[in-house]
C-alpha positions as CSV (number, residue, x, y, z in Angstrom):
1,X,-26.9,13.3,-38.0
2,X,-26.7,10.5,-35.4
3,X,-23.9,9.3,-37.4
4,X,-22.1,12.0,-38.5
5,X,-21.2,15.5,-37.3
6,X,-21.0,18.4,-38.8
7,X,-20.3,22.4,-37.6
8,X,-21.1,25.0,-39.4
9,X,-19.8,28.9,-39.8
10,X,-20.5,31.9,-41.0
11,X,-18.4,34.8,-41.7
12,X,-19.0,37.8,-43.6
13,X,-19.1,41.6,-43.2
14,X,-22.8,42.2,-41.2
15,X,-24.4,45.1,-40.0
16,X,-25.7,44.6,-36.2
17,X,-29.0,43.4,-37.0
18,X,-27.7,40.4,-39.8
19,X,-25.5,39.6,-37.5
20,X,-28.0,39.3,-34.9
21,X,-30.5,37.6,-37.1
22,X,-27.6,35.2,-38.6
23,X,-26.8,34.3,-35.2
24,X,-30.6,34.0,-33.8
25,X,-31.1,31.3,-36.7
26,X,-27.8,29.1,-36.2
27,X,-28.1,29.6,-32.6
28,X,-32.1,28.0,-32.9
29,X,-31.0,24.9,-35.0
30,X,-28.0,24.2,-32.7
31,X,-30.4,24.1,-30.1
32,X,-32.6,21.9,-32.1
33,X,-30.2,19.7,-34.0
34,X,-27.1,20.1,-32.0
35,X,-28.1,16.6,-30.0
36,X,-28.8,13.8,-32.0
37,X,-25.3,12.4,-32.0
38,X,-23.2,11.0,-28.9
39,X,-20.2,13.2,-29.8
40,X,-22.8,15.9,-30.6
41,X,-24.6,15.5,-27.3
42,X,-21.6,16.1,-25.9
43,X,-19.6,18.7,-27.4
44,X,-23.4,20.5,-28.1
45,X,-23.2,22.4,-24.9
46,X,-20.0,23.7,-25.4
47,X,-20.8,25.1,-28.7
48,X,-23.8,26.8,-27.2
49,X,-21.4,28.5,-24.8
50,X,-18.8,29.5,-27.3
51,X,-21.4,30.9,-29.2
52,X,-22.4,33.6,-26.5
53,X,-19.0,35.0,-27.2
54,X,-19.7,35.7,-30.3
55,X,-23.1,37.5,-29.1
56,X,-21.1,39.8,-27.2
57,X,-19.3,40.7,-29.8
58,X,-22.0,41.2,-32.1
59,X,-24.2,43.5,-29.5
60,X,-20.8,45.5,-29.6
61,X,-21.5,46.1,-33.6
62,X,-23.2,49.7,-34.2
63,X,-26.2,50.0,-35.7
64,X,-26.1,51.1,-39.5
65,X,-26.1,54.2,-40.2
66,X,-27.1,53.9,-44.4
67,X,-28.5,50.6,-46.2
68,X,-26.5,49.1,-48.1
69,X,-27.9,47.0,-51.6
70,X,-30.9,45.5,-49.5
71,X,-32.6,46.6,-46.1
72,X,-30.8,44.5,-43.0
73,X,-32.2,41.3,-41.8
74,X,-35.0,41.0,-39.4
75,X,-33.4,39.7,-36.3
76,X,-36.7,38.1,-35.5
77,X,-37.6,37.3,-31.9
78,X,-34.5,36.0,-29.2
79,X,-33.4,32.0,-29.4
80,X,-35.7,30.8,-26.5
81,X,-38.8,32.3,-27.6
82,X,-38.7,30.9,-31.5
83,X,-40.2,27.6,-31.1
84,X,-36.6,25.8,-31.7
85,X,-35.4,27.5,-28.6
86,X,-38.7,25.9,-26.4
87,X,-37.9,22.3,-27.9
88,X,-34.4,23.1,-26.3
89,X,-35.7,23.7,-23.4
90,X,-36.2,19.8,-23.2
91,X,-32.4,18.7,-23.7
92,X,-31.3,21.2,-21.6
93,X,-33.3,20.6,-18.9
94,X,-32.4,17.0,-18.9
95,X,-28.8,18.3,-19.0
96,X,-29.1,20.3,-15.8
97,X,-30.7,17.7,-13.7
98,X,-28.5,15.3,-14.7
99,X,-26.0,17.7,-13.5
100,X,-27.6,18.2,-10.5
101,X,-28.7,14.7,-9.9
102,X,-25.4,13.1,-10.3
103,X,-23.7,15.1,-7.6
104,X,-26.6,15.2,-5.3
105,X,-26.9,11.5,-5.0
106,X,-23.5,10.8,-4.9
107,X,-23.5,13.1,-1.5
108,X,-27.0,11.4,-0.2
109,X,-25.4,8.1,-0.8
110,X,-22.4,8.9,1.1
111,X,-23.9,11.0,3.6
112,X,-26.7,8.2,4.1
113,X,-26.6,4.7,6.2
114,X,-27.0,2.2,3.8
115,X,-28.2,-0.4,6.0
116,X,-25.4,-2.6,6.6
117,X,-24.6,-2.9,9.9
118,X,-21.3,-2.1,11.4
119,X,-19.1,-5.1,10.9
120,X,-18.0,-6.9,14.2
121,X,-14.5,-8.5,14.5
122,X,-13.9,-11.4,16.6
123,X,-12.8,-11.1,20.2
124,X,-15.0,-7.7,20.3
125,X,-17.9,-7.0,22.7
126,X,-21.2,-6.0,21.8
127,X,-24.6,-4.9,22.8
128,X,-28.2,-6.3,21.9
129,X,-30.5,-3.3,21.4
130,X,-32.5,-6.3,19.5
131,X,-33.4,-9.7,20.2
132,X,-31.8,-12.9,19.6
133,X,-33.7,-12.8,16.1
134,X,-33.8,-9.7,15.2
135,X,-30.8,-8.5,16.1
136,X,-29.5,-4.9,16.6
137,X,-25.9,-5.3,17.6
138,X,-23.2,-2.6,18.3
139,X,-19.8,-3.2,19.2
140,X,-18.4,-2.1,22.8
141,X,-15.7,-1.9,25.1
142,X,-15.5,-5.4,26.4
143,X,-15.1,-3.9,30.6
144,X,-18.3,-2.0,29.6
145,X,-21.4,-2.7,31.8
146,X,-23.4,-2.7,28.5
147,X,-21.2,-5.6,27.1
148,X,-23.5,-8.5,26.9
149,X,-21.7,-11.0,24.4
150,X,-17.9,-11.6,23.0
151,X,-18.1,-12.3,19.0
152,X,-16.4,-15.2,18.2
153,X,-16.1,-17.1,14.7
154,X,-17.9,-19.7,14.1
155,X,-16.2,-23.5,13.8
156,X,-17.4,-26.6,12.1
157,X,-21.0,-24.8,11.0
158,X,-21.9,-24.8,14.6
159,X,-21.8,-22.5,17.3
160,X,-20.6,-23.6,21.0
161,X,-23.2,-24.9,23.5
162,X,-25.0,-21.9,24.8
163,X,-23.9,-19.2,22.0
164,X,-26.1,-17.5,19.6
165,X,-25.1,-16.9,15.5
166,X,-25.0,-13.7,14.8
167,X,-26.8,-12.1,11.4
168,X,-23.9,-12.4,8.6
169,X,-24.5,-8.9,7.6
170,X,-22.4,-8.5,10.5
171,X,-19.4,-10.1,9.5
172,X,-17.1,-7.9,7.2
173,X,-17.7,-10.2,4.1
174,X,-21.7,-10.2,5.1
175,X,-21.9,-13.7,4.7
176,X,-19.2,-15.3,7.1
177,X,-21.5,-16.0,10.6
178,X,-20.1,-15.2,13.8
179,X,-21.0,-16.8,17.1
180,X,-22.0,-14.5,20.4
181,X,-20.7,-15.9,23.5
182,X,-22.9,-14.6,26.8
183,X,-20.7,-12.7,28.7
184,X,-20.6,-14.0,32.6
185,X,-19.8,-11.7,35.4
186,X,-16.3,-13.0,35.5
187,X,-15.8,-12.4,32.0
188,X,-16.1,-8.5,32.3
């Protein structure tokens, strides 16, 4: 069954409680069985679904009235309490959180900081909430009293006399290093 596929029906003329016992049993293995395959895991669920329409129209059937050849079929106890129906419990559980799960982190992960820094442009301002080595910059206006430094990029792998590199996670790429100038009084 990993493989291959296969769906089964069953049609016939039932009193309410074959019926219900006819659909009790296929409903069980479905649960059980209804997995194994890639296509199967997927279409599995639907099939589950579908077949709660025909539930409703079997709980519409009356009850008989007079036997017919036999006695009816003991419907037996509902889906989830047969022990097929508690191994389901399993995939379907999975199912759910992965349901769940998938949307959930998607919104955390794009709700959430993900730890890379702002990038900084050159010929920006910016702030040291840090130190020189550990840095915790944030860009501002440049005639802003908390402007400390203008981002420049760097030339020649080296930095001008009397500027500081700046962490590459800061660049847009996150490896390109930009240089901080100090920002003099005049500069502001």
């Amino acid at each position: 069954m990993v493989v291959i596929m296969r769906s089964l029906r069953r049609q016939g003329v039932l009193c309410r409680p074959c019926a219900l016992a006819t659909f009790r049993d296929m409903q069980a293995n479905t649960l059980v069985a209804g997995w194994w395959g890639p296509l199967s895991a997927v279409i599995t669920p639907f099939v589950l679904l579908i077949n709660l329409g025909a539930l409703s129209r079997i709980k519409k059937l009356p009850e008989p009235v007079a036997y017919g050849p036999r006695p009816p079929l003991d419907p037996g106890r509902p889906v989830f309490r047969r022990p097929q129906g508690m191994l389901a419990l399993i995939p379907l559980g999975l199912l759910s959180l992965l349901l769940l799960a998938v949307p959930l982190l998607l919104i955390v992960g794009a709700v959430s900081d993900s730890g890379r820094p702002q990038p900084l442009t050159a010929g920006s301002c910016v702030h040291n909430d840090g130190t020189v080595t550990d840095q915790d910059l944030s860009a501002v206006p440049c005639d802003s009293s908390a402007a400390q430094y203008r981002v420049l990029y760097q030339s020649d792998d080296e930095c001008g006399p009397g500027d500081y590199l700046a962490d590459p996670g800061y660049s847009a790429d996150g490896v390109t290093v930009l240089c901080l100038r100090p920002l003099d009084a005049a500069d502001k």
